[in-house]
N, C-alpha and C positions, 0 to 999 in steps of 0.2 A: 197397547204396545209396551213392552216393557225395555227401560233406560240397557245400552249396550256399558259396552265396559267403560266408556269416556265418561257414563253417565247424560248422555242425551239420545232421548227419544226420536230415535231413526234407525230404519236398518243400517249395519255398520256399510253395505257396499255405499246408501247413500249419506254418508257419511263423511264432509268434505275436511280433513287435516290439513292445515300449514305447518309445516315443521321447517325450526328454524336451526340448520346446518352451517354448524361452523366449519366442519371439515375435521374435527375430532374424533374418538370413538363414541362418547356419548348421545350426542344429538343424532351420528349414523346410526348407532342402535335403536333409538328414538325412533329414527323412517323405518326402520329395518322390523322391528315389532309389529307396527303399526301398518305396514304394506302385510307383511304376513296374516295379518292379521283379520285382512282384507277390507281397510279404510281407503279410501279415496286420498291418496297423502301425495301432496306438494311440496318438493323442496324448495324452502329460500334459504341461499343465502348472502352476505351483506357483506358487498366490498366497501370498508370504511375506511380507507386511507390508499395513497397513492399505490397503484396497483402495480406497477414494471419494480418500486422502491420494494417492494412489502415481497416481492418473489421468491429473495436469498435469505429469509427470514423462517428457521423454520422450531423455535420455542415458542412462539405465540396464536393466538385464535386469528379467524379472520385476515390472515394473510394470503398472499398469492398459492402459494403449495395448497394453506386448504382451500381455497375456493376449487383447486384443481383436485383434491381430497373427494368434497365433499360431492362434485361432481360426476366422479368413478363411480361413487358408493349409489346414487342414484341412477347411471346407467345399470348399474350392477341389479337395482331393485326394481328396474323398465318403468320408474315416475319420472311426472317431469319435474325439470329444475330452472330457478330462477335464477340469478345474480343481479342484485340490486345495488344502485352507485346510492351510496350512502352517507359516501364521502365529505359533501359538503353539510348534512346535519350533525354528522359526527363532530366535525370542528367544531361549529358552532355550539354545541350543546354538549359535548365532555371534554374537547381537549383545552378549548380557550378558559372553559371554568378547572379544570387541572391547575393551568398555568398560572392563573391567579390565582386561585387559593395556595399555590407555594409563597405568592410576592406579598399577599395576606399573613404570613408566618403558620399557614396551616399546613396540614398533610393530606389531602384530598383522597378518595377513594371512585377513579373514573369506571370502573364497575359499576357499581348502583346508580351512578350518573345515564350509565349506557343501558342499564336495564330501564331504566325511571324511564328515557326519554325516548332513544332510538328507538328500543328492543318491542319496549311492554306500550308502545305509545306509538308511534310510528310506523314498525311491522304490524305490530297489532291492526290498526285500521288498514295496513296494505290484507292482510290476511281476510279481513271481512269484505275487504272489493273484491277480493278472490272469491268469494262465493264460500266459506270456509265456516265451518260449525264449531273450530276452536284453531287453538295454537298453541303446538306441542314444543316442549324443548327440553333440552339435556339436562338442565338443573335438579339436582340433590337435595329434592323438598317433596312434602306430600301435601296433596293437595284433599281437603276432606269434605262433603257433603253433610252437615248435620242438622236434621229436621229443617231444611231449607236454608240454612245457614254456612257456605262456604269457609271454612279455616285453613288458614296455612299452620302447617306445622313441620319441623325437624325433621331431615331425611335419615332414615335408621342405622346410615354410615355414619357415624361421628365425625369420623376424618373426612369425609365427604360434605355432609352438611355446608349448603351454602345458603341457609335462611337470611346470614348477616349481610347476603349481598341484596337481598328482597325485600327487605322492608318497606320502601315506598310506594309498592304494590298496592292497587288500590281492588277496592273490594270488586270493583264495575268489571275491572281488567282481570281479578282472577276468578271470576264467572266462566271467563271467556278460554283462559290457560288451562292447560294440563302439562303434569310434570309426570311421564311413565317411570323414571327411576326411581322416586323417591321412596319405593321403597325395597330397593334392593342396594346390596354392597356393590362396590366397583369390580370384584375378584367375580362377579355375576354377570357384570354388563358384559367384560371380556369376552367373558365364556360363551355369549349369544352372541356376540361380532362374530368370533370363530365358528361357531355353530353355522350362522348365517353365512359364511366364508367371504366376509369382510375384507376389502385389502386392506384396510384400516387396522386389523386387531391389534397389531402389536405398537404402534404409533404411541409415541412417547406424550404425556399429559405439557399443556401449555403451562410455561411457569411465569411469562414475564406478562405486561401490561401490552396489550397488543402494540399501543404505539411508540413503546418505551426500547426500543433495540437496547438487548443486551443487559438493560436495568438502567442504562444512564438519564434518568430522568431529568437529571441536570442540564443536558445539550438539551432534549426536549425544551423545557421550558427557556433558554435560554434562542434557540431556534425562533418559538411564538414571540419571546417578548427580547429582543434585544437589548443587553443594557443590561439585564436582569439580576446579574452577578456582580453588586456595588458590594466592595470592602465593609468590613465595619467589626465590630471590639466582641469578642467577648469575656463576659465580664462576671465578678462573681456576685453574689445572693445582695452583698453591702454594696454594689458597684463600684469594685476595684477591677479595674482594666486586667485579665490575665495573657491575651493575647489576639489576635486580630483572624477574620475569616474573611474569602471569599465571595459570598454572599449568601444572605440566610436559607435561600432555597436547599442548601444542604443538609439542613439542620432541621428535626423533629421531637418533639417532647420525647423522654424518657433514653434518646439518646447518649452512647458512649464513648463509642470509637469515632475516632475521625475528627475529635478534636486539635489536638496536635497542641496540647498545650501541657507541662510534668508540674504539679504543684504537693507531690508526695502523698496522693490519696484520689481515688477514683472518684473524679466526677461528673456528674450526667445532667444534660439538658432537660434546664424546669422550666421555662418558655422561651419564645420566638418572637421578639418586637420587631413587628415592620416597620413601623413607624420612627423610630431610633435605629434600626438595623443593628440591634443589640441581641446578642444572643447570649440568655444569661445560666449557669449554670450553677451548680449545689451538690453535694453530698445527697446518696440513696434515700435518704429521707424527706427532703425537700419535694422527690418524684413524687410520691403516695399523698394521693388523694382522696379524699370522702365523698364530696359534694361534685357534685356535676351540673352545671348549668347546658340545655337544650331547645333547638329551638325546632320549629316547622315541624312538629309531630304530625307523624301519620298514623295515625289509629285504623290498624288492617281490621276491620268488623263493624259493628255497629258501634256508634259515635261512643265515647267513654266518658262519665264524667267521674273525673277524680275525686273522691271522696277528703274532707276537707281533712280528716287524719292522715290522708294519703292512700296509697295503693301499694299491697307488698307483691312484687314482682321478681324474678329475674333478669337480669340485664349483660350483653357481651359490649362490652366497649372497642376488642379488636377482633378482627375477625375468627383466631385462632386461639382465642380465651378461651376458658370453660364460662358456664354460666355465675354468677355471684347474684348474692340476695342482697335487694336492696328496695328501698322506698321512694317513689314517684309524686310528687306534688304540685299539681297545676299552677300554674300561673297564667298573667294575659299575653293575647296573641298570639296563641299556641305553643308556648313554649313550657316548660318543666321541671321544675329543679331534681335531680335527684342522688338520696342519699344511700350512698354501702355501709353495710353493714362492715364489710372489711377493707382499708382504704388500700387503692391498686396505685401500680405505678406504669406511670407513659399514656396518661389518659390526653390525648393530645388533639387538639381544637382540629374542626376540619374529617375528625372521625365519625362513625358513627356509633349510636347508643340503641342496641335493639332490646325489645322489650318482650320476656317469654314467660306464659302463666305453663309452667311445665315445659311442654314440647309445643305447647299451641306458639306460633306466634302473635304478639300483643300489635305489636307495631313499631315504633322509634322514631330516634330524630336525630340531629346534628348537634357537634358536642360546640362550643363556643369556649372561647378563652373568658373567664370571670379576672375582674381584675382585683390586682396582687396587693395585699397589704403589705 
């Protein structure tokens, strides 16, 4: 019997899909392929946050509108569909680590949190008590079979590419994934929503944090953790006091606006003490860094050992970087040091560091604050 288009050895009718619907265009196209296509496709999708609040919300994923979205699109496709309360793993495992890693002086990333844990961990094993031969989703990555060895790699939209939010993707779980987009532009997937006659097509892309109304991240975390927005100085490079903030959760490396302090030349935020609730800042050159300290790497492939001259890689430090070339050098406990070639600015703790041999993905890890001489 030879492997169907997913790549696994079964006829496609018995062929059991989970696809995971946010209620977007992409994931709908995802069912919408893959029913035509005549696969056995299940919708889920994932009510993670209070469901009556999340209604009149309609720039985010997994809100009330798309669960009711995502919903149409599967009567429209005669599969069935799930909606799973998710709600209380989502707290526990993206939004309460959100909240602290602001009170940390970081800048957290609850995407990859929500892929790591709910998404690729969570649905994942709901989709295999489904009786499910993989699990499909919207993301903007290709996934490659080579001589028995699974890669993730870059999806061929640039602007689309979301590799930087997969990194912690483990080799077990992308055995198990398929991503149908990854290799087409967005100007493509439209085209087949429509084709397909989607009510969805024209549905505007989600821009905010699902649980972040509006961008205000600040009520967020201040919501979870009461108290969270204590006073305190900030100050410059020598610490002289230039003027006082709110509290630090407002504030992230490489920052400019929103100081609210005139000292007759632009300055920008070079770290975040929680610990002093000191937010210190410097002149453009103070930002750019070389060296990056990492920790909890995840090596997407067979295990890596770092050769002790190092490893020359690409690296994106924020989501919507281009790639930079730089060098990798293990250290214990899985952590990394690693050096650019060209020092970037707003390389800021709490981010992540993904690791790319071309287009393949390597893997990454979490950037840490190195302390300041």
């Amino acid at each position: 019997m030879t492997l169907n288009s997913l790549g696994i050895n079964k006829p496609v009718s018995e062929t059991r899909v989970v696809v995971a619907m946010s209620g977007g265009v992409d994931s709908s196209v995802v069912a919408a392929l893959l029913a035509e296509q005549g696969y056995d496709v299940l919708g889920v999708t994932l009510q993670l946050y209070d469901h009556g609040e999340a209604v009149s919300r309609s720039n985010t994923c997994c809100a009330g509108r798309d669960i009711h979205d995502a919903r149409m699109v599967a009567d429209t496709l005669g599969i069935a569909h799930y909606v799973l309360d998710y709600e209380s793993r989502f707290r526990d495992q993206v939004m309460e680590q959100f909240a602290d890693s602001y009170l940390h002086g970081e800048t957290p990333i609850p995407c990859v949190l929500c892929n790591q844990t709910v998404k690729f961990h969570d649905l994942l094993a709901t989709a295999r008590d489904l009786g499910a031969d993989a699990l499909a989703t919207g993301h903007y990555i290709r996934r490659e079979d080579e001589a028995g060895a699974v890669n993730m790699y870059r999806g061929i939209d640039p602007s689309k590419d979301q590799s930087y939010f997969l990194f912690m993707t483990t080799r077990e779980q992308l055995d198990f994934l398929r991503f149908p987009l990854g290799g087409m532009e967005k100007a493509e997937t439209r085209a087949h929503a429509e084709r397909l006659g989607l009510s969805i097509a024209e549905k505007a892309e989600s821009q905010d944090i699902c649980f972040v109304p509006d961008g205000n991240y600040v009520s967020v975390v201040e919501h979870l953790r009461p108290g969270a927005c204590e006073p305190g100085d900030i100050v410059a490079l020598d610490g002289t006091v230039l003027g006082q903030h709110d509290g630090i959760i407002g504030f992230t490396v490489g920052q400019r606006r929103g100081l609210r302090i005139a000292v007759g030349e632009p300055l920008y935020v070079v770290r975040v003490e929680a610990d002093t609730r000191r937010v210190v800042v410097g002149p453009y050159e103070a930002v750019l860094e070389s060296n990056v300290r990492v920790r909890d790497i995840n090596w997407l492939g067979d295990d890596v050992e770092l050769p002790d001259g190092g490893l020359a890689v690409s690296v994106k430090l924020r989501s919507a970087q281009q790639l930079a070339p730089a060098m990798v050098y293990g250290k214990p406990g899985g952590a990394a040091d690693v050096v650019l070639d060209t020092p970037q600015a707003g390389i800021s703790p709490g981010q992540a560091c993904v690791f790319y041999d071309g287009e393949r993905v390597m893997g990454g890890g979490w950037i840490v604050r190195q302390e300041q001489s």
